[in-house]
KOLSEBA-229090 format. One record per atom (N, C-alpha, C): residue in one letter; z, y, x. Coordinates in steps of 0.02 Angstrom, whole numbers, padded with zeros to 5 digits, always signed. Layout:
// KOLSEBA-229090
AZYX...
//
This chain:
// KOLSEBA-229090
X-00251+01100-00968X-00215+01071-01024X-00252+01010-01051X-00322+01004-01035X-00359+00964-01075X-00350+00893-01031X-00344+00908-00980X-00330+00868-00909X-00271+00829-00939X-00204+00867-00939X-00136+00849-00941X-00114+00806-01007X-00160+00807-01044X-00171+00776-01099X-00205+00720-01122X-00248+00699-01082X-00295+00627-01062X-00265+00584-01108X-00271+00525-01125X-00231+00467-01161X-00225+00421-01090X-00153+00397-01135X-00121+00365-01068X-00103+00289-01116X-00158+00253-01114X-00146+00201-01164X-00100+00150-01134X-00075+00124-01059X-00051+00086-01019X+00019+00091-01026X+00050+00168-01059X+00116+00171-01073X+00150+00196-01138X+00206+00192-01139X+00255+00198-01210X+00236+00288-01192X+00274+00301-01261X+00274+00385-01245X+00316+00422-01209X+00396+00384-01180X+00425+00419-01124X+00387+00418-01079X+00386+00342-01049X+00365+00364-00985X+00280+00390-00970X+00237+00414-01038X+00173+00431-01012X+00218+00506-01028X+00253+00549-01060X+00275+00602-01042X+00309+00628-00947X+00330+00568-00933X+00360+00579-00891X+00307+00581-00822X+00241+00537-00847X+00186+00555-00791X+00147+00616-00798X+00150+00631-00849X+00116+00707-00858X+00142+00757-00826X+00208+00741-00832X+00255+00809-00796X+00250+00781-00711X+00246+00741-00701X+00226+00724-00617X+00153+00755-00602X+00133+00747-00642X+00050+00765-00628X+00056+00830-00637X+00077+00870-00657X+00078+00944-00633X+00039+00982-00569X+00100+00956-00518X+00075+00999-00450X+00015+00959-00436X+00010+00883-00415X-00083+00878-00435X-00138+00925-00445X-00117+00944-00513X-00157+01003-00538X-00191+01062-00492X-00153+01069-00461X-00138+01121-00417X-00166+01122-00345X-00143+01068-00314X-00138+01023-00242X-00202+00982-00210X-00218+00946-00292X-00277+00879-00266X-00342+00895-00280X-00393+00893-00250X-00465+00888-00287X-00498+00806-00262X-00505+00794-00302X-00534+00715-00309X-00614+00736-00300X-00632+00677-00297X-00689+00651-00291X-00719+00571-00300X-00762+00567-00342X-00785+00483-00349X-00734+00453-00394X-00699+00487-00426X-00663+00465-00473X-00692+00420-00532X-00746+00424-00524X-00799+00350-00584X-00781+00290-00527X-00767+00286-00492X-00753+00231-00440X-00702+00199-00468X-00661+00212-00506X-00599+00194-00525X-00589+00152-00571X-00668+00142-00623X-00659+00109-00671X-00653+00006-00644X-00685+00038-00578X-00692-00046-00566X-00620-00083-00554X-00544-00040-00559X-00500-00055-00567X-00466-00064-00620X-00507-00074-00670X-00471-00080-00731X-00446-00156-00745X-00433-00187-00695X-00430-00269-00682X-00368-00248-00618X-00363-00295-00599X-00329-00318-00527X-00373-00296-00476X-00348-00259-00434X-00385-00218-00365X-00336-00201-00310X-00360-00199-00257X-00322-00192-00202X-00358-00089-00190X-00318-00066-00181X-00317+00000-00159X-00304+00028-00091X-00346+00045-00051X-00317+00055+00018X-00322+00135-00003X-00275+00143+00058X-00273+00226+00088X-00257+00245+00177X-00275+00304+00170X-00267+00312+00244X-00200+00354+00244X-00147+00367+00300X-00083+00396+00270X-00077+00437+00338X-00058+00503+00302X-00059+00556+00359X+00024+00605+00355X+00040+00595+00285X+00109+00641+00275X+00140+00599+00235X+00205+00647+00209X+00248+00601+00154X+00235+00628+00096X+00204+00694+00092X+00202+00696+00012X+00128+00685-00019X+00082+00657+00029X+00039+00614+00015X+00071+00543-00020X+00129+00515-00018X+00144+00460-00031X+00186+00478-00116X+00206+00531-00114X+00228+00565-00164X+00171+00557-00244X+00134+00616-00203X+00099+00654-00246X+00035+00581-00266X-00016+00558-00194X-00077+00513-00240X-00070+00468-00283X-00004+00417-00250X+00008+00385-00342X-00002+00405-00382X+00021+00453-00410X+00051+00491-00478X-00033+00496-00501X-00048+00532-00450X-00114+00556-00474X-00175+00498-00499X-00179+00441-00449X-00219+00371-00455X-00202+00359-00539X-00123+00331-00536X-00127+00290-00576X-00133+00334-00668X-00136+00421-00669X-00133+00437-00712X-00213+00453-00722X-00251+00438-00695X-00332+00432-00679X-00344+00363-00702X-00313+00293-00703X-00310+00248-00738X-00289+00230-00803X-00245+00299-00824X-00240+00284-00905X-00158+00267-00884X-00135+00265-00839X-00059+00225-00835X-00039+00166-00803X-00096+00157-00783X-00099+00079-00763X-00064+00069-00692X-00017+00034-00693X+00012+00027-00641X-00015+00009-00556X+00004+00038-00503X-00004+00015-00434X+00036-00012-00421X+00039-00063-00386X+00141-00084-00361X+00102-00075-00255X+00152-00013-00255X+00137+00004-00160X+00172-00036-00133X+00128-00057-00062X+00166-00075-00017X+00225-00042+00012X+00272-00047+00030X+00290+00039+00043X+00365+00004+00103X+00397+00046+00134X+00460+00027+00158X+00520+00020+00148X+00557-00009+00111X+00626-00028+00086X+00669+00039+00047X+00663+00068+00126X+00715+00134+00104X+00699+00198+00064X+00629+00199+00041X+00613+00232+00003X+00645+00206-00076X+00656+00154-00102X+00690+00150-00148X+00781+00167-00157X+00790+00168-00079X+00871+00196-00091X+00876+00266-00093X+00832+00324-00080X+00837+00387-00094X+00837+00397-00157X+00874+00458-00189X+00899+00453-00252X+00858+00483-00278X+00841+00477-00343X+00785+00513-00381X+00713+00495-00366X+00690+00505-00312X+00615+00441-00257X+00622+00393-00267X+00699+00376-00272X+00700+00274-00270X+00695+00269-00318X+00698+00304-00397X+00700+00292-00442X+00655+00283-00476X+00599+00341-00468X+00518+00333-00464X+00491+00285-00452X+00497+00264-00374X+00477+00215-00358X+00499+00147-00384X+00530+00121-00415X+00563+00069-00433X+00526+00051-00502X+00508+00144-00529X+00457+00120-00619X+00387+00096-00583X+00371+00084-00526X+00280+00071-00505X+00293-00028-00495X+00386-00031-00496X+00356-00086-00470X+00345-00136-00396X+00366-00076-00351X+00346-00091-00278X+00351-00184-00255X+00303-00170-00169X+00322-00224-00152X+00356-00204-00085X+00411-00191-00079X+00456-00174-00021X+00421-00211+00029X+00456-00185+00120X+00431-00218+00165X+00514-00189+00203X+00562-00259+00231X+00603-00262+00249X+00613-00254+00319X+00541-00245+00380X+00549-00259+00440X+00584-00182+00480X+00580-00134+00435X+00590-00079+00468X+00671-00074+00469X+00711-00055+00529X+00795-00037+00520X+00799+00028+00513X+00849+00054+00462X+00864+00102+00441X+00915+00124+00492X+00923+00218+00514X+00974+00252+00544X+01039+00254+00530X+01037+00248+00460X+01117+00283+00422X+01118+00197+00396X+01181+00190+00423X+01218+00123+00433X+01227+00081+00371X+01245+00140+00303X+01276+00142+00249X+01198+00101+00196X+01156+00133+00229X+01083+00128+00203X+01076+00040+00234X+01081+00040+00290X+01051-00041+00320X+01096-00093+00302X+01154-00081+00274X+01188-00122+00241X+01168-00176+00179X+01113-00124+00172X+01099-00140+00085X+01030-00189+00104X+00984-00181+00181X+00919-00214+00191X+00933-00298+00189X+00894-00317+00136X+00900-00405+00131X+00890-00430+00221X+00912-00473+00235X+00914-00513+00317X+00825-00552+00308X+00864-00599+00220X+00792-00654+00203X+00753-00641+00140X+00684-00659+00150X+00648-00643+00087X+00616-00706+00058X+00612-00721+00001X+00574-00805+00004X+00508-00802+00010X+00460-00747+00003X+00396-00741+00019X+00400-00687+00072X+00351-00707+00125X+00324-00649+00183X+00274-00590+00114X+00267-00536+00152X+00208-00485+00137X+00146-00514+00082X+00108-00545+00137X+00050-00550+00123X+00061-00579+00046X+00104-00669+00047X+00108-00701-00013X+00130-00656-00066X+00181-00605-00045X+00188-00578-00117X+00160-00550-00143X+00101-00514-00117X+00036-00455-00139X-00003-00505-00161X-00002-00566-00128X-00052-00619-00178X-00029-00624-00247X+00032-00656-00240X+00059-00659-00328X+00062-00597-00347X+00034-00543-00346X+00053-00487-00386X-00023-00485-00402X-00060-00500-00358X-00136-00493-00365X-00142-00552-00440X-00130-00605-00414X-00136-00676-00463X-00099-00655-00542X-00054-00610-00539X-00028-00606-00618X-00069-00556-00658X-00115-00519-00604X-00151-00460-00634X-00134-00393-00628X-00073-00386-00603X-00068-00316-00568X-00116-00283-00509X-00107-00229-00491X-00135-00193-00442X-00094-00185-00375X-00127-00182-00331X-00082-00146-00261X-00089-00106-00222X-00069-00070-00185X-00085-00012-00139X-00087-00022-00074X-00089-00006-00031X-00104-00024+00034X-00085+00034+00089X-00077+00049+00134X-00090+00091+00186X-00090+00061+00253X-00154+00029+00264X-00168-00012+00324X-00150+00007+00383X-00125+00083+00412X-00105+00094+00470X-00035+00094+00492X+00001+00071+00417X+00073+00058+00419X+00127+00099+00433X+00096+00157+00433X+00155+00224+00453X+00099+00289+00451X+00141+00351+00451X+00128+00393+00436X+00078+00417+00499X+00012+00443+00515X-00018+00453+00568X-00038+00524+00563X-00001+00555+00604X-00029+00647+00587X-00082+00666+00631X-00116+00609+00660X-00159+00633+00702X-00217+00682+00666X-00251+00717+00693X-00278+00746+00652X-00369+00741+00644X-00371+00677+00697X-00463+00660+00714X-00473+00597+00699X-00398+00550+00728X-00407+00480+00735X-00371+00451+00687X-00384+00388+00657X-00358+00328+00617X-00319+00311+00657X-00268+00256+00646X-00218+00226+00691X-00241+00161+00675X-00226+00129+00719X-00267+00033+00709X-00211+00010+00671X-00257-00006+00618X-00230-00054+00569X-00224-00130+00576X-00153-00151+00534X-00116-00184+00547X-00169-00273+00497X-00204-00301+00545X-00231-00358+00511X-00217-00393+00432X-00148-00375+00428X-00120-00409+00347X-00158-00403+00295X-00183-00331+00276X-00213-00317+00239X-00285-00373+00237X-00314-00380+00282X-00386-00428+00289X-00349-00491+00243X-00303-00502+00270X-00265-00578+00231X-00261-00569+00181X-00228-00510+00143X-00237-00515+00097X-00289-00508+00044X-00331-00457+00083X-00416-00484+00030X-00439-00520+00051X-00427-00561+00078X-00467-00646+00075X-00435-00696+00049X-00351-00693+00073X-00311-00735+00017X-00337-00738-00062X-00363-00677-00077X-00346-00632-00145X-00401-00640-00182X-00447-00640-00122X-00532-00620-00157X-00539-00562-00219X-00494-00504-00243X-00510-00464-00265X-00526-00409-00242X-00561-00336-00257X-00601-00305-00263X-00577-00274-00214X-00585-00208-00165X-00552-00156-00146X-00583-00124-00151X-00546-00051-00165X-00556+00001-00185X-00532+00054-00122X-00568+00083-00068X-00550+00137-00038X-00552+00193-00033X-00487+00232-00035X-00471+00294-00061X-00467+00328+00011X-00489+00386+00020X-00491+00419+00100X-00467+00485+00076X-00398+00505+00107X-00375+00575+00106X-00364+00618+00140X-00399+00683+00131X-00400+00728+00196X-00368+00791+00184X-00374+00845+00222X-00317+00904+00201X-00366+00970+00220X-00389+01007+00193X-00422+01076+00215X-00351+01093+00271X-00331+01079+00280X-00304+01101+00355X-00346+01071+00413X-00336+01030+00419X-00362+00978+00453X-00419+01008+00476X-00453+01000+00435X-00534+01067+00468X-00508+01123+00476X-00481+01179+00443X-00463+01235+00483X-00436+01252+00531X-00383+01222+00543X-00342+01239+00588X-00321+01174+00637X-00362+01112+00601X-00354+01050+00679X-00291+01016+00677X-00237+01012+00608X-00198+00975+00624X-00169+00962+00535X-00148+00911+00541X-00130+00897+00481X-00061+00933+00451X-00063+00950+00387X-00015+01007+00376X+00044+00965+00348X+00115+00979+00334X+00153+00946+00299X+00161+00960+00224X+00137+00994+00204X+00126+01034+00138X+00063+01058+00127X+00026+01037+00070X-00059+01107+00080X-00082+01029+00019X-00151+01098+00004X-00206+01068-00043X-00231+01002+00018X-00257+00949-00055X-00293+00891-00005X-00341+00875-00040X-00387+00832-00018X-00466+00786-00059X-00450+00726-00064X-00455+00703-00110X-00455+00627-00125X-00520+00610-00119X-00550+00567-00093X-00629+00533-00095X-00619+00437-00120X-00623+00433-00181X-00624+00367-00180X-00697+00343-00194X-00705+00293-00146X-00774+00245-00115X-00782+00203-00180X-00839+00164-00172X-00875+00131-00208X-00822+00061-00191X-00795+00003-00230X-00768-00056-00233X-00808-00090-00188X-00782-00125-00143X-00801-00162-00089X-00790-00238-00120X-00845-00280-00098X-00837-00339-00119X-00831-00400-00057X-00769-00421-00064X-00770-00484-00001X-00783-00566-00029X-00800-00567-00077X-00802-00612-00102X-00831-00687-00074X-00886-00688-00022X-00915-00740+00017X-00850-00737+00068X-00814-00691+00123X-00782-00712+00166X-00728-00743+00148X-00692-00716+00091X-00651-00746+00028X-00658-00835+00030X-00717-00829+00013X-00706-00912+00013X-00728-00953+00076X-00753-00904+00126X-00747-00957+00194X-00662-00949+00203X-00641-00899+00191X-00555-00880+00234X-00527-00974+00188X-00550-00969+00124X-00508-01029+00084X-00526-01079+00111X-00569-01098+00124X-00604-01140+00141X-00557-01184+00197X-00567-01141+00257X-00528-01146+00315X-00465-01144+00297X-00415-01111+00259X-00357-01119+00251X-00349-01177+00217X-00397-01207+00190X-00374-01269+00130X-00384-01353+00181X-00425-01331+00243X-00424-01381+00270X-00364-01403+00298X-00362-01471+00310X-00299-01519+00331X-00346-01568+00378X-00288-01582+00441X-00236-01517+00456X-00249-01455+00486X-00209-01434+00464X-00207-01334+00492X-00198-01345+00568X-00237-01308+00623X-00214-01307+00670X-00249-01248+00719X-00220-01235+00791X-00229-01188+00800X-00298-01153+00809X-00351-01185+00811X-00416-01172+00802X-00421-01120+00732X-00413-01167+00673X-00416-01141+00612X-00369-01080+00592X-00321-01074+00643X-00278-01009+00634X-00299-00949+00661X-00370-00957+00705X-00391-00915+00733X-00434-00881+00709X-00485-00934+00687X-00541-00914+00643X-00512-00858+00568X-00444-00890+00529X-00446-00842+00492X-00412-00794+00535X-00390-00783+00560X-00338-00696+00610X-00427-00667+00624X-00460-00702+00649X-00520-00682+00647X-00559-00637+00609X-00568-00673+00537X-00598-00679+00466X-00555-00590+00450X-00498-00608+00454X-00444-00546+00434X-00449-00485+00472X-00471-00492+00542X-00468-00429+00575X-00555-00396+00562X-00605-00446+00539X-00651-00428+00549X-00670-00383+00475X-00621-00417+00421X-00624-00367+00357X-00579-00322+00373X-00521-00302+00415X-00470-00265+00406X-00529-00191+00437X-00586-00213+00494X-00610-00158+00536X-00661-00127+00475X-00683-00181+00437X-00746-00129+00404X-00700-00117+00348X-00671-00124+00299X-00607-00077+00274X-00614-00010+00320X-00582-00014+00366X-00562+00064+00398X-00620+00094+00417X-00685+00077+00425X-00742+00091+00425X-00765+00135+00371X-00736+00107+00310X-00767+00137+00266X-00700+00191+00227X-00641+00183+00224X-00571+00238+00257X-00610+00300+00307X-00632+00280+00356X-00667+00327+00397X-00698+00387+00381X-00749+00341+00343X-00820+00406+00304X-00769+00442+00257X-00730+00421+00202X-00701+00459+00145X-00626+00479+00182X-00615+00492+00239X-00576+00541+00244X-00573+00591+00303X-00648+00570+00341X-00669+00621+00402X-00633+00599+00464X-00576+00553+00466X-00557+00536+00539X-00574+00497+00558X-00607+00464+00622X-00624+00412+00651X-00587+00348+00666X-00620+00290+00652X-00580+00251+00675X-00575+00190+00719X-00550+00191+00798X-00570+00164+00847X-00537+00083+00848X-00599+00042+00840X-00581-00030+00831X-00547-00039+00879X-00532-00127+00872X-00519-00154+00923X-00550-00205+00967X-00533-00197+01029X-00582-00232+01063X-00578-00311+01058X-00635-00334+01062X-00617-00404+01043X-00602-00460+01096X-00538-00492+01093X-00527-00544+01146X-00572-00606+01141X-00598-00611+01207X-00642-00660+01230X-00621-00733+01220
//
C-alpha cells in the first residue's frame, strides 16, 4: 500500500489514479533491481530493453514510468499496437513513436497504416529527445523468446544516441523461468535490472562532427553506420550482463 501510494508529481489526479491501478499486477509479477539508476532520468534519456514476450511490453512501462513519479516514456513500438482496443488506448496516453514498416494480417487493420511519414525513425526520436521527453527502445526489434541468446540488434538505435548525445539507461529483463526450466514463459514473475546510465558523449560529437561535414559522401556514411554499430554492440553488451542472455556480435566487414 505504501508502494501504491508513492507521489506521482508528473500527473493530474485521473490519470496518476489510473497508473496506480495498472501498477497493481507489478506488485505481484516484477522484482526490480538498481532502481536508484533511474534518477539519472529525470531529464531526457534514452531507455533500452531487451524484449522476450508481450506482456513484458504491457506490464514494464507501467512499472518504469510509475518509478519516475509519472514521467512519461514515449516507446518505440509497432503501429498496430495502437489499433487494438483498450492497448491502443493506453498506448496512445505514453505518447508513442509508431514504426510503420511492419504489414498488418487483417486487411481492415492495414487500411488504416500511413504509406508516408515526414520524418524516418531515427529523426523523430531525435525531436522527441530535443523537446525533453524520454524514449524507449527495444534494440532487437521484435519479440525474441530465445531463451540464452540476444537477437542482433538493429543499428538505429546507435544513431540515435549519437544523433542525440543523451544518456542511456539499460534496463535487462529476465524471467525465473528462464533459469528453471530453459525457456522463456508467456506469463510468470520477471527481474528488472536497470544498469548504471551510459555515457556516449565523446562518440556523440565525433558522429556530429562527421555528419556536419560537407559534402556528405560515401566514405562519411560509413564511418557513422560504423560509429552506430559500434555503440549499438556495447549497448547490448551491457543488455547482456542485466538480463543473463548473451549477445553474439557482429562480424565485422573488412
Amino acid at each position: 500500500m505504501e508502494t501504491i501510494f508513492k507521489p506521482l508529481p508528473y500527473l493530474n489526479s485521473g490519470k496518476a489514479l489510473l497508473l496506480r491501478m495498472l501498477m497493481v499486477p507489478n506488485l505481484f509479477l516484477i522484482r526490480a533491481d538498481g532502481l536508484d539508476n533511474l534518477s539519472a532520468g529525470r531529464g531526457a534519456a534514452i531507455y533500452v530493453f531487451n524484449h522476450s514476450n508481450s506482456l513484458e511490453a504491457l506490464l514494464v512501462p507501467v512499472f518504469l514510468m510509475f518509478h519516475l513519479g509519472g514521467r512519461t516514456i514515449s516507446f518505440v513500438i509497432d503501429w498496430m499496437y495502437g489499433k487494438i482496443p483498450v492497448i491502443g488506448w493506453l498506448m496512445n496516453m505514453i505518447d508513442p513513436l509508431y514504426v510503420y514498416h511492419k504489414r498488418s494480417t487483417i486487411p481492415l487493420i492495414e487500411r488504416k497504416r500511413p504509406t508516408r511519414l515526414p520524418l524516418n525513425t531515427v529523426d523523430r526520436c531525435c525531436r522527441k529527445l530535443e523537446s525533453g521527453g524520454s524514449i524507449g527502445i527495444f534494440p532487437e526489434g521484435k519479440r525474441n523468446p530465445h531463451p540464452q541468446f540476444l537477437a542482433r540488434a538493429k543499428p538505429g538505435v546507435g544513431h540515435i544516441i549519437l544523433n542525440s548525445g543523451m544518456p542511456v539507461i539499460p534496463v535487462g529483463i529476465d524471467f525465473a523461468a528462464r533459469r528453471r526450466k530453459g525457456k522463456i514463459p508467456a506469463f510468470g514473475r520477471m527481474m528488472i535490472n536497470v544498469g548504471a546510465p551510459l555515457d556516449f558523449h565523446e562518440s556523440s560529437k565525433l558522429y556530429r562532427a562527421i555528419k556536419a561535414g560537407i559534402p556528405e559522401n560515401n566514405e562519411s556514411s560509413r564511418q557513422l553506420h560504423a560509429l552506430a554499430v559500434e555503440t549499438t554492440c556495447f549497448v547490448m553488451r551491457q543488455l547482456s550482463c542485466l538480463c543473463g542472455k548473451t549477445y553474439r556480435e557482429p562480424v565485422p566487414v573488412s
